[in-house]
C-alpha positions in Angstrom: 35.4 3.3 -60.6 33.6 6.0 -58.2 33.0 4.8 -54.7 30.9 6.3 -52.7 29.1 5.7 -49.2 25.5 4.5 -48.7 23.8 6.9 -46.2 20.2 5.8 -44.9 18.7 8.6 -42.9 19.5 7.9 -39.2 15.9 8.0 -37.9 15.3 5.1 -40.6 17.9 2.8 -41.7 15.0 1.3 -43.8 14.4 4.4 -45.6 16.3 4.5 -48.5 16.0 6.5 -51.4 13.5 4.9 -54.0 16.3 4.9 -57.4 19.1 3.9 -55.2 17.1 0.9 -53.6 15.6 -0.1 -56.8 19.2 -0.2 -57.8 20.8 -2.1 -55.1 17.2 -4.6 -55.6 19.0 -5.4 -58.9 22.2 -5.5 -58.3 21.4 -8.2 -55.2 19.3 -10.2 -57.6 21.6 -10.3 -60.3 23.0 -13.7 -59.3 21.1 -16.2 -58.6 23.3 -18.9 -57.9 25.2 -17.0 -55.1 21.9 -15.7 -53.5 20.9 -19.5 -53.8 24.7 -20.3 -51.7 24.0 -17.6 -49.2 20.4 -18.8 -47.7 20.0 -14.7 -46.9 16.8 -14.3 -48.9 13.7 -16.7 -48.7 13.3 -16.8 -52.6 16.2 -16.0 -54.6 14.4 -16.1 -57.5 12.8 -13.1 -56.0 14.2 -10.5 -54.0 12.0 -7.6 -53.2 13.2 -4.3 -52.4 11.9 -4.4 -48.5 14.1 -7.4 -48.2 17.4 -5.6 -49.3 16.9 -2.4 -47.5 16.5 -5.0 -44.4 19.5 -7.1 -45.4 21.4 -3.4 -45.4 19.6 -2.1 -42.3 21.0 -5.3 -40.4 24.6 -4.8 -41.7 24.7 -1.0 -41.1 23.3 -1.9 -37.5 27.5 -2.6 -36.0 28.2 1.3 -34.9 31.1 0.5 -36.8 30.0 -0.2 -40.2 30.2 1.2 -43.6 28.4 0.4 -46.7 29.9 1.7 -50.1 28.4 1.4 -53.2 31.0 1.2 -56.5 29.8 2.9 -59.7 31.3 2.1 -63.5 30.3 5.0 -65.7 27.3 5.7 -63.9 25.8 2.1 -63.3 26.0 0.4 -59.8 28.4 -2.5 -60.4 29.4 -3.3 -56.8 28.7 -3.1 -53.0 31.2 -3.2 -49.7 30.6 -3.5 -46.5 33.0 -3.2 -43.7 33.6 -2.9 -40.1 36.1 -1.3 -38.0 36.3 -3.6 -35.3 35.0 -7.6 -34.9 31.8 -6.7 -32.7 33.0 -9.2 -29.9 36.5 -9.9 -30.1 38.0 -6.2 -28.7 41.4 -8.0 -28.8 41.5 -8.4 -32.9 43.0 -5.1 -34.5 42.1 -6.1 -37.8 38.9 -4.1 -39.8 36.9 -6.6 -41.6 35.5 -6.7 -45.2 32.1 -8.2 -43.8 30.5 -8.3 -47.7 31.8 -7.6 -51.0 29.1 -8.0 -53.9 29.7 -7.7 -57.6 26.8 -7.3 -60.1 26.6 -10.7 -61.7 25.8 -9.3 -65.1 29.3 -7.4 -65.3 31.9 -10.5 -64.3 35.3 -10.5 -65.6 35.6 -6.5 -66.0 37.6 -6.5 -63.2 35.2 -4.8 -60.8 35.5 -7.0 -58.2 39.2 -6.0 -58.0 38.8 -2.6 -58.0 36.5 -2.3 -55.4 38.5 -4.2 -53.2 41.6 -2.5 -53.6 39.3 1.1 -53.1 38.8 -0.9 -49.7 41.9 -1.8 -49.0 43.3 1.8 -50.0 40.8 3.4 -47.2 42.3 1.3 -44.6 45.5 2.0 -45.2 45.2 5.7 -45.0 43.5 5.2 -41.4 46.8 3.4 -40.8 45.2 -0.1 -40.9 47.9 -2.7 -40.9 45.9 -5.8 -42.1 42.1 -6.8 -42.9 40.2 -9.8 -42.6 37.1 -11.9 -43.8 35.5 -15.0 -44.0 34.6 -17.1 -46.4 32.1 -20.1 -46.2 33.9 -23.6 -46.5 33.6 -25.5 -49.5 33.0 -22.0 -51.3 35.8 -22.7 -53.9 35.2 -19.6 -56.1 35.4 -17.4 -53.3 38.5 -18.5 -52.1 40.5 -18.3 -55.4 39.3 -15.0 -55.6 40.6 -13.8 -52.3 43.7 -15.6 -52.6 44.4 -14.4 -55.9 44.8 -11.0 -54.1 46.6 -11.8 -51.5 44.5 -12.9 -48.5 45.8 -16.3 -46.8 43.5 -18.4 -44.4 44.7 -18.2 -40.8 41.3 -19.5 -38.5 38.4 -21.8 -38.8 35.3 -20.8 -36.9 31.4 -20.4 -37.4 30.1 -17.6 -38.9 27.8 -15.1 -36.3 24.8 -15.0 -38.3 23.6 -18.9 -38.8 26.9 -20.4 -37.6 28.0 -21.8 -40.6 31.9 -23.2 -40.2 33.8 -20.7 -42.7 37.7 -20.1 -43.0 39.3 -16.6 -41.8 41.3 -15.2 -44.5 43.7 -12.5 -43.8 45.9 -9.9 -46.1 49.0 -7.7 -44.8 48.4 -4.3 -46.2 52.1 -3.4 -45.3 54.0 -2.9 -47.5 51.6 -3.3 -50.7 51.4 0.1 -52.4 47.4 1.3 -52.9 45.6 1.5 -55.8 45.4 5.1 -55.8 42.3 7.1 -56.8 39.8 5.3 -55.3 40.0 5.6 -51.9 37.9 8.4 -49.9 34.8 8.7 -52.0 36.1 10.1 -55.3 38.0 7.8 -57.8 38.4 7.7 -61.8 36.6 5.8 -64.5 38.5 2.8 -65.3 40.1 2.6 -68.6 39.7 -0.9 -69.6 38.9 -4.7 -68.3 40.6 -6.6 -66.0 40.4 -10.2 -65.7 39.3 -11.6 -62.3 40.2 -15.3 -63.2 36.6 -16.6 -63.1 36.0 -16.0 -59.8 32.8 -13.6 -58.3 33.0 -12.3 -55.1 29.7 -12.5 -53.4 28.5 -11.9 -49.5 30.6 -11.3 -47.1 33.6 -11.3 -48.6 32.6 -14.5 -50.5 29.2 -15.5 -51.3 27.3 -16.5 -48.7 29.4 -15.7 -45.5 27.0 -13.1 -43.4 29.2 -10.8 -41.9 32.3 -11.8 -39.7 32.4 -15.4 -37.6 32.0 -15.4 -33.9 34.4 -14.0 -31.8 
């Protein structure tokens, strides 16, 4: 898996390059059902480009926020997005994995996995100690996912973008050694599958959760 970071031009967070857009169009749309879970789009039956570069626009809008895209042999196969710092709790010293989207045609390859652990991995090297994100309650899928890998619920509180009561999940990244070659842009192809158990990470670190919960 090759990771690399989405960079609109500054003058135009909206103006994204034509392929790459069309691409991330496809990849958002690619499952239905989660788009349907997450409310984010007004038809999820049809997402139009205009809406996604919006939808990115107003997650790369946190000064410190970072989108990075996940290729598989030259396809798209995955999005992240992540934030430094909660936006208004100054005391939490945790970075946040604020969206983590897999392409919904390429479930149980292990992508969703991967890309996390590339997240995790770039953390760690900026001497990160933990991360955190939400996911929306009642969102079963989601939370077998992140548990599998480690994260453990330690809040309750309503997300910041409709309010919506989701669970804080948190993972210790002491300790834990990195998945090596992914982090920092550059990574290798992956040499086979890997199971994710069923489960499909969607938005915000689970489908559906918009970002981080309120401070």
């Amino acid at each position: 898996m090759l990771i690399e970071t989405l960079l609109p031009p500054a003058d135009d967070p909206l103006a994204l390059p034509a392929p790459v857009l069309l691409e991330l169009t496809e990849l958002y749309a690619s499952d239905k059902e989660f788009q349907q879970l997450s409310g984010d789009f007004p038809d999820p039956e049809h997402i139009r480009p205009e809406q996604v570069a919006a939808s990115l626009a107003e997650e790369l809008s946190h000064p410190d926020a970072e989108v990075l895209l996940a290729r598989s042999r030259g396809r798209l196969v995955g999005l992240a997005a992540t934030l430094r710092h909660h936006p208004s709790r100054p005391d939490d010293p945790d970075p946040w994995i604020g969206l983590l989207m897999i392409d919904g045609r390429a479930r149980r390859q292990g992508h969703g996995r991967r890309l996390t652990r590339a997240v995790e991995d770039r953390f760690r090297e900026e001497g990160r100690t933990g991360v955190r994100l939400a996911v929306l309650r009642g969102n079963t899928t989601a939370m077998a996912f992140w548990t599998a890998l480690g994260y453990e619920v330690v809040d309750e509180r309503p997300d910041l973008r409709r309010g919506r009561p989701t669970y804080v999940l948190r993972k210790d990244l002491l300790g834990e050694p990195g998945a090596g070659g992914q982090a920092g842009g550059v990574g290798s192809e992956e040499g086979g599958a890997e199971a994710e158990g069923g489960a499909q990470p969607g938005r915000g670190a689970g489908p559906g959760e918009g970002s981080v919960p309120e401070g």
